[in-house]
C-alpha positions in Angstrom: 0.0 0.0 0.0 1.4 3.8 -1.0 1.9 5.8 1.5 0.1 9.1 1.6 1.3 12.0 0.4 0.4 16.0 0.7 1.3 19.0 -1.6 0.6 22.0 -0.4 0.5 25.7 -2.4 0.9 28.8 -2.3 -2.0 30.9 -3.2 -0.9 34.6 -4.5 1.4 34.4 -7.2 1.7 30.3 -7.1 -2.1 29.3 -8.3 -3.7 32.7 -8.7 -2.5 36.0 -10.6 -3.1 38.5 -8.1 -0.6 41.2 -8.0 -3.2 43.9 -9.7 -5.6 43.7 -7.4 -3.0 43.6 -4.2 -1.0 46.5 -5.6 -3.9 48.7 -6.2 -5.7 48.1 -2.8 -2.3 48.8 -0.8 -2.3 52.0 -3.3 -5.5 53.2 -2.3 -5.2 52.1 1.4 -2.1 54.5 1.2 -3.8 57.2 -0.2 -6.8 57.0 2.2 -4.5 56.7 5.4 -3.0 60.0 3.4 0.5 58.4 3.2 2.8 58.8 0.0 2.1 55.7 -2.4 4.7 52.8 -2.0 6.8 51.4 -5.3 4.6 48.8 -7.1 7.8 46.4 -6.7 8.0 46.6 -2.7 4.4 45.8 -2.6 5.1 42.8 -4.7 8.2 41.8 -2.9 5.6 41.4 0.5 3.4 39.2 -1.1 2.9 36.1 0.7 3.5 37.6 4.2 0.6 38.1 6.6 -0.7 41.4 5.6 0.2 43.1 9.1 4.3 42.3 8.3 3.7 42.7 4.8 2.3 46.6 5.7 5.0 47.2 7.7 7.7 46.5 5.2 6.4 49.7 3.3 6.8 52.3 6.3 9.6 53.8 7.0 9.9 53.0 10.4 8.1 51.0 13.2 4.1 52.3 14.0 2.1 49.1 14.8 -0.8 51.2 15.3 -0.7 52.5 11.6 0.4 49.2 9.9 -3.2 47.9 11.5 -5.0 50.9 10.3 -3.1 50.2 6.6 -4.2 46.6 7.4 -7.5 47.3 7.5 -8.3 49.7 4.8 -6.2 47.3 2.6 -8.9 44.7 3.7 -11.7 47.5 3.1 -10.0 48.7 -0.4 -9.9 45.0 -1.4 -13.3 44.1 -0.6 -14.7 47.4 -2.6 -12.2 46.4 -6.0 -14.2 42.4 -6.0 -17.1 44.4 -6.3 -15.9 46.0 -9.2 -17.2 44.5 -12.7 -13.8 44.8 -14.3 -11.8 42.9 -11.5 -10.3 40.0 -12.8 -7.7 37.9 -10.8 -6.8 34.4 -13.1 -5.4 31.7 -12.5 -2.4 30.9 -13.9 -1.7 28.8 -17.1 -2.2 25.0 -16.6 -3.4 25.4 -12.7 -6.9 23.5 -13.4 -5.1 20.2 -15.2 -2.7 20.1 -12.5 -4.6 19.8 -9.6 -7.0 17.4 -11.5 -3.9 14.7 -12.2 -2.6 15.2 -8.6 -6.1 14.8 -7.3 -6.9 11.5 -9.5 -3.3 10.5 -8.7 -4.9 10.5 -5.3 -1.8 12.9 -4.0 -3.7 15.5 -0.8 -4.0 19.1 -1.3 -3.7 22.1 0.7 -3.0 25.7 0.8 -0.5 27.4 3.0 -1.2 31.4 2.5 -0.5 35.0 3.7 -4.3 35.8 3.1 -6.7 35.6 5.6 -9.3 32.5 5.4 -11.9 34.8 3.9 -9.9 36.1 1.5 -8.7 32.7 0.4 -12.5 31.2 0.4 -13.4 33.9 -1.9 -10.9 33.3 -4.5 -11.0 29.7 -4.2 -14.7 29.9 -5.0 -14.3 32.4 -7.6 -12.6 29.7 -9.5 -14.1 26.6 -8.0 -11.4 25.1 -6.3 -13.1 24.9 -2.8 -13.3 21.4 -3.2 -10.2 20.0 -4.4 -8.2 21.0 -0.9 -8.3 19.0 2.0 -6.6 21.5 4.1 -6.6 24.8 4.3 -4.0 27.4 6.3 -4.2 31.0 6.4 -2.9 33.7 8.2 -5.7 33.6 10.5 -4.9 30.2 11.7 -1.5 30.3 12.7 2.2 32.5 12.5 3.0 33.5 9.0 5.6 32.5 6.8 8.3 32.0 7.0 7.8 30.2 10.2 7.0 26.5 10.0 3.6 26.8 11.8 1.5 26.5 8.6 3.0 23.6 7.1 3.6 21.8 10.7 -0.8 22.2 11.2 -0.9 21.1 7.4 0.7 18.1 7.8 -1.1 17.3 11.5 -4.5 17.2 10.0 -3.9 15.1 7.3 -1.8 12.7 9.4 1.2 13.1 6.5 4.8 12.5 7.2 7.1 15.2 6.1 8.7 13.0 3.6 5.8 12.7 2.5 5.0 16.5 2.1 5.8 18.9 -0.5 5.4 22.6 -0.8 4.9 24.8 -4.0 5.1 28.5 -3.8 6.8 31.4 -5.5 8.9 33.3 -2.7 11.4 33.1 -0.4 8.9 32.9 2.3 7.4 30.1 1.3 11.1 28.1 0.7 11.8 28.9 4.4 8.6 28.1 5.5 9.8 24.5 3.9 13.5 24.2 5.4 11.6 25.5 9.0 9.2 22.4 8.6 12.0 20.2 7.1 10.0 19.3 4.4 10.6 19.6 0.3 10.2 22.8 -1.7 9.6 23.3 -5.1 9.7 27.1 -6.8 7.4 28.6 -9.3 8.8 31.3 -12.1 6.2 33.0 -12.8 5.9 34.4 -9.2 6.9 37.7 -7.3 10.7 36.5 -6.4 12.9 35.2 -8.7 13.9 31.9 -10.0 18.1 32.7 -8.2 16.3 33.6 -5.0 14.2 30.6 -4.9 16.4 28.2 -5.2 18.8 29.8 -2.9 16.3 29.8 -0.1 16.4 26.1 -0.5 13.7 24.9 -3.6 15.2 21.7 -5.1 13.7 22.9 -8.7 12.0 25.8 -9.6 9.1 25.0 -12.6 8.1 27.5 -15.7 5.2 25.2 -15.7 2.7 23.2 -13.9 2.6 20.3 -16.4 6.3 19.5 -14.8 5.2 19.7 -11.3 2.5 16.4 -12.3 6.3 14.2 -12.7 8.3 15.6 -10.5 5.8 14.6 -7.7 5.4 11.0 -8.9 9.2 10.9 -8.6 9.4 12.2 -5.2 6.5 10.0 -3.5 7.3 7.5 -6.0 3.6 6.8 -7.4 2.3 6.9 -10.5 0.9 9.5 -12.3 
C-alpha cells in the first residue's frame, strides 16, 4: 500500500495572478490613510506575508498602530475592488489540469497562505477550487511565513509524514517556511521572487510550468501519475 502524500500551495502568485488587485488596494489604502504611495515592486516583494508584516515593510519606520490601520483599509479597499465589474484575478496557465492529475493521482491538497481565510475562500470559490483542498492554512490560523507553523498544522490534520509532504510557492517565504518544517520545496517562475532567490532559499527545482510539477511529484513519492 502507498503511503500518503500532501502538496501544499501557495495561493498569491503560485495558483492565482493577483498582483493587480494587491497593488492597487495597498495603493488606495495609502492614499486614504494620506500616506505617500509605496513602489509597485515593494508591494510585490511582500506578497505572501501576513498582511500586518507585509504593511510594515512599506513604512519607513516602526508604528504598529498604523500598519493595523493600513491593514484594515487594505482589507476595506480590497473588498470594494471584488465588487468592481472589471476585477479580474486568473489563474495561472495549466493550474486546473494540474490539480485534477494530482487529485486523481490520489496525492492530498492544501494551501499554506498569507491571506486571511476569507480572503482565500473567496478566491478559491471564484474559480471553484473549494473542493479540491483537503486542508486549508491562512494567516488567521497560525504565524505567517516563514515560520514553519502552517506547514507543521498542514501536515497534522492530514496525518502526512514530512517526507511525505511537499510545498509549491513562488517566494522566499514560502522556501523557508519548507527548510523551517523540514519538508521539500519546489519554486514557481512566474511568481513575485525570482527563480536565483528561490532556489537559494532552499527549492530543489524551480518549474516555468505546472505540467512538470504532475512528474516531479510522482518521482518524489514514487507513485504513478
Amino acid at each position: 500500500m502507498v503511503e500518503p502524500c500532501l502538496i501544499v500551495f501557495d495561493c498569491d502568485g503560485t495558483l492565482v495572478d493577483a498582483q493587480a488587485g494587491i497593488i492597487q488596494a495597498m495603493l488606495e489604502a495609502f492614499a486614504a490613510a494620506g500616506l505617500p504611495p509605496p513602489g509597485s515592486e515593494a508591494i510585490r516583494r511582500g506578497v505572501g506575508l501576513s498582511l500586518e508584516a507585509a504593511v510594515e515593510r512599506l513604512l519607513p519606520e516602526p508604528d504598529p498602530d498604523l500598519v493595523l490601520r493600513l491593514a484594515d483599509l487594505y482589507r476595506d479597499a480590497f473588498v470594494a475592488l471584488r465588487q468592481r465589474p472589471e476585477f479580474t484575478e486568473p489563474l495561472y496557465p495549466g493550474t486546473l489540469d494540474m490539480l485534477d492529475r494530482l487529485g486523481r493521482a490520489g496525492i492530498v491538497l492544501g494551501v499554506a497562505t498569507g491571506k486571511g481565510r476569507r480572503g482565500l475562500r473567496h478566491s478559491l470559490e471564484r474559480h471553484g477550487l473549494q473542493d479540491l483542498f483537503t486542508v486549508l492554512q491562512t494567516a488567521d490560523d497560525a504565524a505567517g511565513k516563514p515560520a514553519p507553523d502552517m506547514l507543521l498544522n498542514a501536515m497534522a490534520e492530514t496525518g502526512i509524514e514530512r517526507n511525505r509532504t511537499l510545498m509549491v510557492g513562488d517566494t522566499t517565504f514560502d522556501m523557508l517556511m519548507a527548510q523551517a518544517a523540514r519538508v521539500a520545496s519546489v519554486g514557481v517562475s512566474w511568481g513575485y521572487h525570482a527563480p536565483g532567490e528561490l532556489a537559494a532559499a532552499g527549492a530543489a527545482r524551480v518549474l516555468d510550468r505546472f505540467a512538470d510539477l504532475v512528474p516531479h511529484a510522482a518521482e518524489l513519492f514514487t507513485i504513478e501519475a
